[in-house]
Structures are given as C-alpha cells and as structure tokens.
C-alpha positions as CSV (number, residue, x, y, z in Angstrom):
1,X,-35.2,30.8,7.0
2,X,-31.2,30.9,7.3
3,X,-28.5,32.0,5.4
4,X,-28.0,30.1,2.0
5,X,-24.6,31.9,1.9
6,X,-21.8,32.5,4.0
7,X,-18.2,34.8,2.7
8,X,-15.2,32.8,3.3
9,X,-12.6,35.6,3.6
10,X,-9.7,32.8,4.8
11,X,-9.0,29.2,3.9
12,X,-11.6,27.0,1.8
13,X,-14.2,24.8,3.3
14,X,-13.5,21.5,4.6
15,X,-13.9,18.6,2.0
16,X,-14.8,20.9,-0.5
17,X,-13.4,20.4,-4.0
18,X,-11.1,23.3,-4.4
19,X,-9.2,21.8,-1.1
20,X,-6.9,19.4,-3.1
21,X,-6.7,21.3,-6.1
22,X,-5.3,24.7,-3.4
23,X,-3.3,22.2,-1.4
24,X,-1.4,20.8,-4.3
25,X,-0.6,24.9,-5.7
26,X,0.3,25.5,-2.2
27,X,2.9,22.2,-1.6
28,X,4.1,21.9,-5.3
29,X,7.1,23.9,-3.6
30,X,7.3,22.0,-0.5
31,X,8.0,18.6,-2.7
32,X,10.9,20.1,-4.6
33,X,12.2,21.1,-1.0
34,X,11.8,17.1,-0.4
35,X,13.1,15.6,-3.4
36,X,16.1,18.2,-2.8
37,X,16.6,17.0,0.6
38,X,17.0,13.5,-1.6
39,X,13.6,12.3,1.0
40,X,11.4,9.4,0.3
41,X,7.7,10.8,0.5
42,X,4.4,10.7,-0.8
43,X,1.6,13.6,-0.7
44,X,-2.0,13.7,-1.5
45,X,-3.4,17.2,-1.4
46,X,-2.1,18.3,2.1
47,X,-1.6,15.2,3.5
48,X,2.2,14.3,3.7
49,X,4.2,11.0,4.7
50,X,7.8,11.2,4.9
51,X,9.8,7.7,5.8
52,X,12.8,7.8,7.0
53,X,15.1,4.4,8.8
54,X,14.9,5.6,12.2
55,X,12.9,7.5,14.6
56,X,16.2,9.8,15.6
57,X,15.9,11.0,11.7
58,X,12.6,10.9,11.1
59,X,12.7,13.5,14.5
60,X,15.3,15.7,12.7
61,X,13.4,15.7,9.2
62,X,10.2,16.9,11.1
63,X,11.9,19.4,13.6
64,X,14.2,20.8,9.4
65,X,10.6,20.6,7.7
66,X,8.2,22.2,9.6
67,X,10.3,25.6,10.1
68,X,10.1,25.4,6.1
69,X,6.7,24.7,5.5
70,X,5.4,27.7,8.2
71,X,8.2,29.9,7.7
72,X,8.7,29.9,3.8
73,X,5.8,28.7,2.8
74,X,3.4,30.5,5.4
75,X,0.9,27.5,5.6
76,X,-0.2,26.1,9.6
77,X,0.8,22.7,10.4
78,X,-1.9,20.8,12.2
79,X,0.4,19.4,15.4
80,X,-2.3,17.3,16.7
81,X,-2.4,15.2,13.5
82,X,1.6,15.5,12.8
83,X,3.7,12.9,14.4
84,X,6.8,11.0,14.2
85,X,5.6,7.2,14.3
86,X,6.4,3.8,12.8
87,X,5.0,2.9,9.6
88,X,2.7,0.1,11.0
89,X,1.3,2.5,13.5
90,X,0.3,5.1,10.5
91,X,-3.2,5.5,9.0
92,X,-3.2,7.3,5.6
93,X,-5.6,7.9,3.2
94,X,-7.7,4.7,4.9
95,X,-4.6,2.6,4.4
96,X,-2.2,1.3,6.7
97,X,1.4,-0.3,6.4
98,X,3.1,-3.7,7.6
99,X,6.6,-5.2,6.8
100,X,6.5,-8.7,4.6
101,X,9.8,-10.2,3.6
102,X,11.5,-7.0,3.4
103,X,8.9,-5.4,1.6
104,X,6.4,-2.6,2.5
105,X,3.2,-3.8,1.9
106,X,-0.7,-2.4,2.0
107,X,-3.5,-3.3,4.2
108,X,-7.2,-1.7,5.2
109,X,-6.8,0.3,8.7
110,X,-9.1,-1.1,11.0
111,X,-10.7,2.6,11.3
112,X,-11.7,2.3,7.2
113,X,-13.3,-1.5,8.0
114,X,-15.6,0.0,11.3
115,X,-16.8,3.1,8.5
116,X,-17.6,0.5,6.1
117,X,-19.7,-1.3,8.4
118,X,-21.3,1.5,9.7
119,X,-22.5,2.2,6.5
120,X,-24.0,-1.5,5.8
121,X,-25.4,-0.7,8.8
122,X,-27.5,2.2,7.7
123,X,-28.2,0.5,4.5
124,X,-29.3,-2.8,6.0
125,X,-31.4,-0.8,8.6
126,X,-35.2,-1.2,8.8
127,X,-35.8,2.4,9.4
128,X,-34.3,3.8,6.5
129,X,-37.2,3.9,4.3
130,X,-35.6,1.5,1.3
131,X,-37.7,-0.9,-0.6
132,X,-35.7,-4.2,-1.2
133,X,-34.2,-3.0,-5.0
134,X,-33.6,0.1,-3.5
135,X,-31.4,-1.2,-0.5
136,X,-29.7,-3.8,-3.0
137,X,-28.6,-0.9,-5.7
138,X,-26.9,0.8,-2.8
139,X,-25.6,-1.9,-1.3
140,X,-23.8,-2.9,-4.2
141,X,-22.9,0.9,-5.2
142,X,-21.8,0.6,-1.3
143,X,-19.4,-2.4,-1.9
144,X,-18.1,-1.8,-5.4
145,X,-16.7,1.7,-4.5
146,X,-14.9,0.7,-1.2
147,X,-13.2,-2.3,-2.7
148,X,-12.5,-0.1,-5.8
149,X,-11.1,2.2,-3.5
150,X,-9.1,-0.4,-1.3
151,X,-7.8,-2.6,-4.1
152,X,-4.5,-2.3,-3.9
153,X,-4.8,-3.6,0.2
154,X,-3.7,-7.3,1.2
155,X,-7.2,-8.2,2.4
156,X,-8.6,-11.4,1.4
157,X,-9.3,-12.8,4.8
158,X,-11.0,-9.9,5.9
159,X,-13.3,-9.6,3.1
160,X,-14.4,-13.0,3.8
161,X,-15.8,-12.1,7.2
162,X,-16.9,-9.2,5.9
163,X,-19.3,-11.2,3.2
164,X,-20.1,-13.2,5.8
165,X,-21.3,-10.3,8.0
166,X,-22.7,-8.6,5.1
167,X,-24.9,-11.1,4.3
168,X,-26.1,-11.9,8.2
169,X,-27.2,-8.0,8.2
170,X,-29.0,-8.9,4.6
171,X,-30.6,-12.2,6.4
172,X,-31.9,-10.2,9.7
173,X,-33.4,-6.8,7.6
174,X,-35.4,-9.7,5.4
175,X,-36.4,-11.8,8.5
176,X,-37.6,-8.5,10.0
177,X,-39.4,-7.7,6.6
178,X,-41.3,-11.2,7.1
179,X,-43.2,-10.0,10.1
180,X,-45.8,-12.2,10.1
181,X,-45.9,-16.1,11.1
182,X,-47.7,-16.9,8.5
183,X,-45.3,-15.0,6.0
184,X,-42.2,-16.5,7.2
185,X,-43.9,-19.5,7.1
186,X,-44.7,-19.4,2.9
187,X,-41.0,-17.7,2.3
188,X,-39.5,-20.3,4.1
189,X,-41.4,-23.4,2.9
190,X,-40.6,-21.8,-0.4
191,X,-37.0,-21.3,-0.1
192,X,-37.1,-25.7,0.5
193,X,-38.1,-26.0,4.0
194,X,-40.5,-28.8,4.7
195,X,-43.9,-27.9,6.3
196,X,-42.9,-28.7,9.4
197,X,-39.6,-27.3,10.3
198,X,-41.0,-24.4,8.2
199,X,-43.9,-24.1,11.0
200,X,-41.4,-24.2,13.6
201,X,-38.9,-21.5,12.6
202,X,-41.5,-19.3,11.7
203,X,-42.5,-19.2,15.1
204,X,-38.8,-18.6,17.0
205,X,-38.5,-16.8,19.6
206,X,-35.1,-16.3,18.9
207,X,-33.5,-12.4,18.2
208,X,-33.5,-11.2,15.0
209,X,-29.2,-11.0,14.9
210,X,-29.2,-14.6,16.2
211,X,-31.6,-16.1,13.9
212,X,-29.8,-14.3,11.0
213,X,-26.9,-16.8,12.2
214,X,-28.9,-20.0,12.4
215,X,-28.4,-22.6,10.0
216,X,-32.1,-23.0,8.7
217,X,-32.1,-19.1,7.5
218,X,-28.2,-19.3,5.8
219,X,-30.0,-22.0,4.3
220,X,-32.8,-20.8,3.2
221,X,-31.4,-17.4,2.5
222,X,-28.1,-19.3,1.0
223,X,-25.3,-17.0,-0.5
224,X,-25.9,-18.5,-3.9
225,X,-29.4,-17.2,-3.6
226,X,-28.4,-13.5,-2.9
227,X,-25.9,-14.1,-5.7
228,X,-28.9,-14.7,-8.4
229,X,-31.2,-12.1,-6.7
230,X,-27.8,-9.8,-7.9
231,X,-26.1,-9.1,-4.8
232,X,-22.2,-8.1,-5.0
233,X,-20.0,-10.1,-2.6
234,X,-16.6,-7.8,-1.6
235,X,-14.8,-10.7,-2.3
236,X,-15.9,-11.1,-5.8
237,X,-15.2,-7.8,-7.0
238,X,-12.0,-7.9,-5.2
239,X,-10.6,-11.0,-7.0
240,X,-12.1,-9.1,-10.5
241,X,-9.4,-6.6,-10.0
C-alpha cells in the first residue's frame, strides 16, 4: 500500500484550502502597492486583474509590477498564465468581459459552458451506476450550484440551449433505460401515444442522440413532465435570482 502522507517542505497543495487563505496574507501588501499606484484592480486569492485604457499602459503597469511582486514580495509569477490582453479576450474566475453602451459587463466564458456540459455528461451517462432519483438529485445539485455561481453573467439565451440540451441528454439516458420494445412500447402509450404510433416508435431504428430530438419523445417526455417529476431547469433558477 502507498504512502497516506507526503511533507510539503515548500508551497501548499494545489486547490487546497489554505491556498486562498496564504495567497491573500501574502498579496494583502501587493493591493496597497495598487491602490497606491491609484490602479483599478480586482484579486481573488492569487489571481490578479489589473485594467488599464490602453495596451501601451497596461505593458508598463505589468513590466513596474512584476519587479515588485518578485523582488519585494519574493512570490514567482506564473509568465505562462500572465499577459497583457483586452478585457473581452480575458477568462477569470469562469467569467469573461464584453463592452455594452459604455459599460463593462459579465458573461459565462465559453471554457466554464464546455465544463458544465461535460459534467451533465457524466451525470446523464448510462455507465455511471445512478438509479433515476439518484441521477436527478445531482442533476439538480449540478445546475443549482453553476447558476448560483454564474448569476451575476448576462446569459439568458444561453441557458435556453442549454435546457434544451439538458433535457435531450435526460430524453436519450431514459430511452436507453427502456431497452426493451415492449417497454418503450407501455412508457410511451402511457406518456399519450396511441397504440399505434406507440408500436412504431418503439421499434426505431434511429440513434439514441437523434431520437432524443424527435418530436414524438419531446412529446412524450415533454419539459412540463420533467418539471413535475422535479427536475430544475437553469433557466428557472436563473430568473429566481
């Protein structure tokens, strides 16, 4: 068996919980420096954004700050991750920027929307061993904490194609679920399909992604029906807020 343990003589571990607490010790300094300078910034743990109005300054600030921040401070920049860049090119904390009238405004990076679906992937996934309460508790818990988490984005049209995604992947794990003919035959004749178009879909040939698209299974499997069985739609808890 392997080492439960390891010393840590330098540094804390990645994503561990004294990381934020350390980084915020360590750069309490480095935002007097800032608000000194008379900068506009914002810092979370160690991660630092500082805007200036044109690339020529924002080059200067960088090329003033960084001597500070190694030299003063003794802390190592990551170069690879430090850049000068304008703000709709920057991803922070999952967030990105865009210009509207003048004002800076929020949105959801396209990097945090590809991480959320790869998640309602893995819930949504046949393989992962979840009963159908099981799947639909972390679904939810799934949902509610991203759009807690991304409230304060502009993101109304993309949370509609994201319900309507969501509940595709929701459409295809339960067609898989009904393996048999004769079961998709009795869920579907149940969810209103007459006899006969019920015989008929139950025996498709189609893939499992493209019959979670067809219009006989959004009917059958409506959204108001995943609403009563107690399914959270993004959108929902997103106009909540």
């Amino acid at each position: 068996m392997g080492r439960l343990f390891e010393d840590s003589p330098e540094g804390v571990p990645q994503g561990g919980p004294l990381s934020p607490l350390l980084g915020n010790i360590m750069l309490n300094e480095c935002d007097h420096e800032l608000e000194g300078r008379r900068h506009r910034f914002v810092r979370y743990a160690d991660d630092l954004m500082i805007f200036c109005k044109s690339r020529k300054a924002a080059e200067r600030t960088l090329d003033h700050i960084l001597p500070y921040i190694e030299g003063k401070l003794f802390l190592k920049v990551n170069r690879e991750k430090t850049q000068v860049a304008y703000v709709s090119k920057v991803k922070y904390l999952g967030y990105s920027f865009y210009i509207h009238r003048g004002e800076g405004r929020l949105r959801v990076h396209p990097k945090s929307i590809r991480k959320l679906k790869d998640k309602i992937r893995e819930v949504t996934g046949r393989s992962n061993g979840m009963g159908i309460e099981a799947r639909k508790t972390r679904l939810n818990q799934v949902i509610r904490g991203w759009v807690n988490y991304f409230k304060l984005a502009d993101m109304k049209n993309i949370l509609k194609e994201l319900d309507e995604w969501t509940r595709s992947r929701i459409r295809m794990v339960t067609w898989k679920r009904w393996k048999k003919v004769r079961t998709r035959f009795e869920n579907l004749k149940r969810a209103g399909l007459d006899e006969k178009r019920a015989w008929m879909w139950a025996n498709t040939r189609k893939g499992y992604w493209r019959t979670a698209h067809s219009l006989f299974l959004s009917r059958a499997l409506s959204n108001e029906r995943f609403k009563r069985a107690g399914y959270l739609s993004l959108m929902d808890c997103y106009s909540a807020k």
